[in-house]
C-alpha positions as CSV (number, residue, x, y, z in Angstrom):
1,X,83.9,227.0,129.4
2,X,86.0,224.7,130.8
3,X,88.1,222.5,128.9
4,X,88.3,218.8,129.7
5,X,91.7,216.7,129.6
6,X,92.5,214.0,127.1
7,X,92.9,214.2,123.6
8,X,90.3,215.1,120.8
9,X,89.8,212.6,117.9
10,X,91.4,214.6,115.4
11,X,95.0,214.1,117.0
12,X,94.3,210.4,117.8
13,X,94.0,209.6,114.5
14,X,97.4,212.1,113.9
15,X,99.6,210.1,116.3
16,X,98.2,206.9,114.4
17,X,99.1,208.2,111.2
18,X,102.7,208.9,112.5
19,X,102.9,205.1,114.3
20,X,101.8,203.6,111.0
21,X,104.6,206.1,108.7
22,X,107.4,204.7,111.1
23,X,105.9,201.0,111.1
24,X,106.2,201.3,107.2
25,X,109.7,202.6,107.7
26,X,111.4,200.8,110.8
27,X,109.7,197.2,110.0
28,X,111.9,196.6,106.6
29,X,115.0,197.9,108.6
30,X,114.2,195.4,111.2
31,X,113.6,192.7,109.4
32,X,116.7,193.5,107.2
33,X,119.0,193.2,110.7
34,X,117.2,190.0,111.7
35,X,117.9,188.4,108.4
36,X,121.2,189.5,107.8
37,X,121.9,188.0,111.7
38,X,120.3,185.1,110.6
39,X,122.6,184.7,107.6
40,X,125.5,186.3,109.5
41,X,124.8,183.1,112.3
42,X,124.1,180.9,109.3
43,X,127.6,181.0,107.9
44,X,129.2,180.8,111.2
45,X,127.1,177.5,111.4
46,X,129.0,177.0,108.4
47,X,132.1,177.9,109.3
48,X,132.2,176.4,112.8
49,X,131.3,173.0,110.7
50,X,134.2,173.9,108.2
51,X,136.8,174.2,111.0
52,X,135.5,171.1,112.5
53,X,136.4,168.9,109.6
54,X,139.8,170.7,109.1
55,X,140.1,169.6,112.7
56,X,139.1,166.0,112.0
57,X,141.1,165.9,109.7
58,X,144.6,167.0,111.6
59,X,143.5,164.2,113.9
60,X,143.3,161.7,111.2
61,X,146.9,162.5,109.9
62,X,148.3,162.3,113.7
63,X,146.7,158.8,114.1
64,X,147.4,157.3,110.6
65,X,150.9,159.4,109.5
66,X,148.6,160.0,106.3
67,X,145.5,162.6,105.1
68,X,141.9,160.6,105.2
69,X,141.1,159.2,101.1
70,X,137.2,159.4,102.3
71,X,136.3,162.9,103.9
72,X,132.5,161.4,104.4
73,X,134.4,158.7,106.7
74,X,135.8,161.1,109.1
75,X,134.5,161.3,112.7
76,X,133.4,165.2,112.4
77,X,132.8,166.9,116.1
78,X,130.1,169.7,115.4
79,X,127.4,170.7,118.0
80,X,126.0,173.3,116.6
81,X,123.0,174.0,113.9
82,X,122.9,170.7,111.4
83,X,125.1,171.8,108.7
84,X,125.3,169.4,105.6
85,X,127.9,170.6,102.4
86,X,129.5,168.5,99.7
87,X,132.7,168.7,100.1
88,X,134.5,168.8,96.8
89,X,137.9,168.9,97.0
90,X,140.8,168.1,99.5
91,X,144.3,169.7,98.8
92,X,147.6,168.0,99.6
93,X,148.1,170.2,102.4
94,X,144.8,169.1,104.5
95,X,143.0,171.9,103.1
96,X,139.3,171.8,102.1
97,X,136.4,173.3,100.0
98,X,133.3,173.3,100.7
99,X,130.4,174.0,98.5
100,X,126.2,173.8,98.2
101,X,126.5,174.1,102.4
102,X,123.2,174.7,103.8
103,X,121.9,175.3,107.0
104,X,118.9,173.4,107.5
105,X,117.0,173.7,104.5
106,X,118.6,177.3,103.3
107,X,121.7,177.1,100.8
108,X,124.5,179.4,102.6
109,X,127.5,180.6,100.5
110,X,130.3,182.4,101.5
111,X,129.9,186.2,99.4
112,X,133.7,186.8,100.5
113,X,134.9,184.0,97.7
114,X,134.7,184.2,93.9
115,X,133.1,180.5,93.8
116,X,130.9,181.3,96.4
117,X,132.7,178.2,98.4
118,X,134.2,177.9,101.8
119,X,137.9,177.6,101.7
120,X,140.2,176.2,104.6
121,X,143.6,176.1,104.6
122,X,143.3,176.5,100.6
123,X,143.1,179.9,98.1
124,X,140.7,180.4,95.6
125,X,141.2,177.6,92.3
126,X,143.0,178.9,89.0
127,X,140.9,178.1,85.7
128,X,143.3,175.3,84.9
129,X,142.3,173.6,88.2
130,X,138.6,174.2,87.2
131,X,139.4,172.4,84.1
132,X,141.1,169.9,85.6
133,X,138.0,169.7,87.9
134,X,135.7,169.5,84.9
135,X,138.0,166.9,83.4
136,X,138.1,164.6,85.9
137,X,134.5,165.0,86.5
138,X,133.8,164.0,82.3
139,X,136.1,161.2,82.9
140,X,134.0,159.6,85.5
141,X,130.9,159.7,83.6
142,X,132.7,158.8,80.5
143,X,134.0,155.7,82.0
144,X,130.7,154.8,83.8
145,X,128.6,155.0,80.3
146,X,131.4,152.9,78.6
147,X,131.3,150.6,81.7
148,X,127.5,149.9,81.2
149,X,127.4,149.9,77.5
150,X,130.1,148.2,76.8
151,X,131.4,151.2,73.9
152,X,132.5,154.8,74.2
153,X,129.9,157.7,74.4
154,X,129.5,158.7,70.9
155,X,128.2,162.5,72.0
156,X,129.5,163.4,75.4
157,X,127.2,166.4,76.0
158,X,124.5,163.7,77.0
159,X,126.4,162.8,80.2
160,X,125.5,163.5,83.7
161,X,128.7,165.3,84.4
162,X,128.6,165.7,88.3
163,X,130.8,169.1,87.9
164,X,130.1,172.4,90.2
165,X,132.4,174.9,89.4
166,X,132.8,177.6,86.7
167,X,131.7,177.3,83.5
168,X,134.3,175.0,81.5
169,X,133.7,174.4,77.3
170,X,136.8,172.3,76.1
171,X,137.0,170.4,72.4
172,X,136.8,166.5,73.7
173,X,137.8,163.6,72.5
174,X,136.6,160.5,74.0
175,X,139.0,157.8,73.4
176,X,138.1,153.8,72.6
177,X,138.3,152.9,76.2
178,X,135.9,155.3,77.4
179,X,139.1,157.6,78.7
180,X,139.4,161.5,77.0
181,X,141.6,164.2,76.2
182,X,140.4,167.8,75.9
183,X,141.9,171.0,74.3
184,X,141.2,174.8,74.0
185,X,139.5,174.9,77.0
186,X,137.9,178.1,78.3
187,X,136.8,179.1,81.8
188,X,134.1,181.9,81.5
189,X,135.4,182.5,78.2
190,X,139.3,183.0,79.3
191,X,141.6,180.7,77.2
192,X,142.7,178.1,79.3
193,X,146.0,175.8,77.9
194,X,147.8,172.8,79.1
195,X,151.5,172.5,80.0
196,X,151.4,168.9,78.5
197,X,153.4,168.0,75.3
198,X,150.4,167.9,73.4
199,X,148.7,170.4,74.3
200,X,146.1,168.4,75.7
201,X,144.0,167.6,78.9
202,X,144.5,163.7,79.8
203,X,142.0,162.0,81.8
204,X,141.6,158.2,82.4
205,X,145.0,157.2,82.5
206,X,145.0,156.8,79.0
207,X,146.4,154.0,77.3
208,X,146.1,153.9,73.4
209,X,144.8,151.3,71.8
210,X,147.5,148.1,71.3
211,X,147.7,147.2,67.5
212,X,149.4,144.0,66.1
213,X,151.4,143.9,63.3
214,X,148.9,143.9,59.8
215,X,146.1,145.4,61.5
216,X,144.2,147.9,58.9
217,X,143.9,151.5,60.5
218,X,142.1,154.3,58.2
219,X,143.5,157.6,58.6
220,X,142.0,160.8,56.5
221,X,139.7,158.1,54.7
222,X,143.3,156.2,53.3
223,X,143.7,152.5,54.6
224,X,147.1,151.3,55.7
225,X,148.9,148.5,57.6
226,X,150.5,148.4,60.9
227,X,154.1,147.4,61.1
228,X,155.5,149.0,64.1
229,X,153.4,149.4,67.8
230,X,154.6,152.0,71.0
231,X,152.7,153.3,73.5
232,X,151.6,156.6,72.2
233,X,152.6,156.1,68.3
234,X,152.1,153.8,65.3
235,X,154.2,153.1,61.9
236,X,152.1,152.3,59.0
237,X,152.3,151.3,55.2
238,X,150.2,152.4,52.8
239,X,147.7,150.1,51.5
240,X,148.1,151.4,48.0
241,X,151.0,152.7,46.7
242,X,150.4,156.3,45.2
243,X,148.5,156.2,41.7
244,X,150.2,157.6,38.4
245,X,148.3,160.7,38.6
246,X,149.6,161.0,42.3
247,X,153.0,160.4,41.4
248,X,153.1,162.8,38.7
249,X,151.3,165.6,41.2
250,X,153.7,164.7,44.3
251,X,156.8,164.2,41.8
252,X,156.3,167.2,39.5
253,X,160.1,167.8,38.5
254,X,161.3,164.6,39.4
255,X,159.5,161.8,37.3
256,X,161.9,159.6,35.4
257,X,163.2,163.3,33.4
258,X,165.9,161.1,31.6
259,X,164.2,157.9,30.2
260,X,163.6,158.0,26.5
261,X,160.2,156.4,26.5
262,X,158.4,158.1,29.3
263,X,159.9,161.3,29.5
264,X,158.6,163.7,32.9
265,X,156.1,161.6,33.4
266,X,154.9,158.3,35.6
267,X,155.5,154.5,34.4
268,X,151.6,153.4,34.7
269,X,151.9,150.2,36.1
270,X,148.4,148.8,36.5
271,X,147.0,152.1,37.8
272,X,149.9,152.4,40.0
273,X,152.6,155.1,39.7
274,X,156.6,154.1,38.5
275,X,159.4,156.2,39.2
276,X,163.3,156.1,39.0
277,X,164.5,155.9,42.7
278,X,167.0,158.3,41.5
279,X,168.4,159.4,37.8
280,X,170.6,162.0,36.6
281,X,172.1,162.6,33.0
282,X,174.2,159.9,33.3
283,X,171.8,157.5,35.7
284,X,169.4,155.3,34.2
285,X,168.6,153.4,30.9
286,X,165.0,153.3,29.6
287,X,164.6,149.7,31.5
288,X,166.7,150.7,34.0
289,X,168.9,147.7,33.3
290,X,172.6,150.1,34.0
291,X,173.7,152.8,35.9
292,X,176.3,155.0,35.2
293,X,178.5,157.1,37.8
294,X,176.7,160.0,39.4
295,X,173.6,157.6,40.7
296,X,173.1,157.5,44.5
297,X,171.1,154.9,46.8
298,X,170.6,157.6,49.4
299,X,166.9,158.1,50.1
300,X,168.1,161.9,51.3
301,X,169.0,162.7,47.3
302,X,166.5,160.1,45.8
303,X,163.5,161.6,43.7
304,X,161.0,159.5,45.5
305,X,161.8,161.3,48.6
306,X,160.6,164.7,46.8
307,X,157.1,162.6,46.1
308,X,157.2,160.9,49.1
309,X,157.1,164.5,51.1
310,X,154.8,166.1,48.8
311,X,152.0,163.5,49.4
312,X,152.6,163.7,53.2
313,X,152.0,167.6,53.2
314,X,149.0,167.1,51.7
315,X,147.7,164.0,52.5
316,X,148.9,163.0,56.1
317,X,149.6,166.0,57.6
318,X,149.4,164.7,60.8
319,X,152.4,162.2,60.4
320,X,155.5,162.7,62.8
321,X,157.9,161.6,59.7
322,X,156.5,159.8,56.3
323,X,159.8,157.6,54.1
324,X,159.7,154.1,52.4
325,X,160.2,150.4,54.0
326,X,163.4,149.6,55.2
327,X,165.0,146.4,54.5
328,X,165.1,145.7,58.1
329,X,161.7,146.1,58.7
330,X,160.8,143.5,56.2
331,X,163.1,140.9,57.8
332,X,163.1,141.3,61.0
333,X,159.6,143.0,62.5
334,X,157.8,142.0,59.7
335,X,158.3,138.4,59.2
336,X,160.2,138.1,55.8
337,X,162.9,135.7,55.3
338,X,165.9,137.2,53.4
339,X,164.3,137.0,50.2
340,X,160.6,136.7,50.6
341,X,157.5,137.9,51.9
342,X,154.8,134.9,51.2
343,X,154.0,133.7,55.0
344,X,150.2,134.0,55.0
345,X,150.5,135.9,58.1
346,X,152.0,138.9,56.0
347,X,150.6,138.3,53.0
348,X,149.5,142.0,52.6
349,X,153.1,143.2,52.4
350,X,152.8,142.8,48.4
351,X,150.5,142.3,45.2
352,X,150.5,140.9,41.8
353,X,150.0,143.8,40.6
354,X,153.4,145.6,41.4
355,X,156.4,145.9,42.5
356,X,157.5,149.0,45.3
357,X,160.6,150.9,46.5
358,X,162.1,149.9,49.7
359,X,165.1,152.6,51.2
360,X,167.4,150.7,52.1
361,X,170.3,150.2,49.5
362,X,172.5,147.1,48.7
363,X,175.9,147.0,51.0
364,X,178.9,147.5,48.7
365,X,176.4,148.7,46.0
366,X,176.2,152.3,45.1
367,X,173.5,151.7,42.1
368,X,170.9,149.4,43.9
369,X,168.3,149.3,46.5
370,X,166.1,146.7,47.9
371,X,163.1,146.3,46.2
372,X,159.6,144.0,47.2
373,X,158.5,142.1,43.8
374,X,154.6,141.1,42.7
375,X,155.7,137.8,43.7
376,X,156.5,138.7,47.3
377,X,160.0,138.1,47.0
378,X,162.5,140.7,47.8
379,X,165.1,141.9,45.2
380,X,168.5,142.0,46.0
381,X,169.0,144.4,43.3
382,X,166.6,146.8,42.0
383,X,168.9,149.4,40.2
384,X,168.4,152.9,40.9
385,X,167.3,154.1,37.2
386,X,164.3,151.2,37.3
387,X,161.0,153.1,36.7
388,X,158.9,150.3,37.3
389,X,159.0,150.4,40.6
390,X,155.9,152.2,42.9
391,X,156.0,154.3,45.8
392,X,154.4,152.8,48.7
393,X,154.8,155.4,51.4
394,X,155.6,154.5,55.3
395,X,154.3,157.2,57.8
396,X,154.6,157.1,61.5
397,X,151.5,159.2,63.4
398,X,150.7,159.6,66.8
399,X,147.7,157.2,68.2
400,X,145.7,160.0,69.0
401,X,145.7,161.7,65.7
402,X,143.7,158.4,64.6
């Protein structure tokens, strides 16, 4: 019999087989090329638009002398595919970043950068600009909350903190006037630390809060006065001088060890804790009413010093330097005439209920100090044996330790 031409049903439906099997394996491949062109022409969208503004802005600094302050201002001169980015940061040099670009309505980022952002004329940010980044990004919702509410945030975790780049976790401290300062910061987890004195990140151009003279600060739960004001530190006095059970834990070793009635151990004056300025075997009656050679007015050698130190180790730690009054102080900053302290204004410089140490000794006297009476008036001369004198301490902190 004669065969017919063409091609029996059986290898139809073979060759279909084999045109579906390469369909199934040629389509994703494809596909694949025609997106990855699309990205590919995507990001030279992206770029061309990048280049563009680097452009505009070159012409801005030949027609002004100086780099635009506004990047959204600019006259940009881009044809091609609508391109929108926000454009984050420009470095002194003209350079730009540019991140969240899409094209259209399809986010584009550039996989040859670590941040994912397009860089011109720029390199890649170190983690202390990140957290410089962060910072100044805090700041600006810090001072926006305290500009509508009148106060600083108490927990700045519920700000909108417009902030794109890495992760940043810093300890922060939001100041009174909305400004903050961060330390141990960490980018992804990588110690990050400032070459500032402190330490610390400042943001806001801070400016400490101004005290005046007799203002009450609290520090470690302890109230004390204000008598000295700079720009980044304050001098207080203590409110209270130290107790007698504080002057006998500070003192320990050097609590009037030569008075016959009180032997080791604190004068308890109302509560309040006496001490000998400064004795020895031959300095010091029980009163302290004489002095005998080997006594010193020197606040260097003087056993309040040793209590004076011991309280500020464990109770002010903070303090830049902690000492007594001066006589100075008293009379000139302070208000005091040359002998007393009873102007309303100051009337918190003394108390009925004691007497305290001053460090400032008498001139041509090498047995006496100034002292403040429970009257307000300042003695003349308070001899160095006296035990019924207190120990008001004086410490000088830094305003952001308070």
């Amino acid at each position: 019999m004669k065969r017919k031409n063409g091609f029996t049903l059986i290898e139809l439906i073979a060759v279909l087989v084999i045109l579906a099997i390469l369909a199934l394996i040629v389509t994703p491949l494809v596909m694949n090329i025609i997106r990855k062109a699309r990205i590919s022409a995507d990001k030279r969208s992206v770029d061309a638009y990048g280049r563009s503004v680097e452009l505009a802005i070159a012409t801005h600094l030949l027609d002004t002398g100086a780099f635009p302050t506004d990047l959204n201002s600019l006259t940009v001169e881009y044809t091609g595919k609508t391109v929108s980015c926000n454009i984050m940061q420009m470095k002194e040099n003209g350079g730009i970043y540019l991140s969240e670009c899409s094209v259209g309505t399809k986010e584009v980022k550039d996989s040859s950068t670590e941040d994912g952002w397009y860089h011109y004329g720029t390199r890649d940010l170190t983690n202390e600009e990140y957290v410089v980044m962060y910072g100044d990004a805090l700041k600006t919702a810090s001072l926006a909350y305290f500009n509508t509410n009148g106060n600083p945030v108490e927990d700045y975790g519920t700000l909108t903190i417009d902030y794109k780049g890495k992760p940043v976790a810093c300890e922060v401290t939001v100041n009174y006037d909305g400004s903050i300062y961060m330390t141990k910061c960490k980018v992804n987890n990588v110690d990050v630390t400032s070459d500032t004195e402190d330490g610390y990140y400042h943001y806001g151009e801070i400016t400490f809060r101004p005290y005046n003279i007799g203002d009450q600060v609290s520090y470690n739960n302890v109230d004390y006065y204000v008598i000295k004001d700079t720009d980044s530190n304050v001098t207080l006095l203590k409110a209270e001088p130290l107790t007698v059970a504080e002057v006998n834990q500070y003192g320990a070793g050097h609590v009037n060890r030569y008075t016959s009635d009180s032997v080791g151990t604190a004068y308890n004056l109302n509560g309040y804790g006496g001490m000998a300025y400064y004795t020895s075997e031959t300095c010091g009656s029980p009163n302290g009413s004489y002095v005998d050679t080997g006594c010193t007015t020197d606040y260097a050698q003087s056993e309040v010093k040793y209590a004076v130190d011991a309280w500020k180790t464990a109770q002010a730690p903070q303090a830049l330097e902690a000492r007594l009054i001066t006589y100075e102080e008293l009379t000139t900053d302070l208000g005091c005439s040359s002998s007393y302290c009873t102007n309303s204004s100051n009337s918190w410089l003394y108390n009925s209920n004691y007497g305290y140490w001053t460090m400032s000794s008498l001139k041509n006297e090498a047995s006496a100090v100034y002292g403040v009476r429970n009257d307000g008036g300042i003695s003349n001369y308070v001899t160095v044996g006296n035990y019924r004198y207190v120990v008001r301490p004086v410490i000088t902190i830094s305003k952001s330790s308070i």
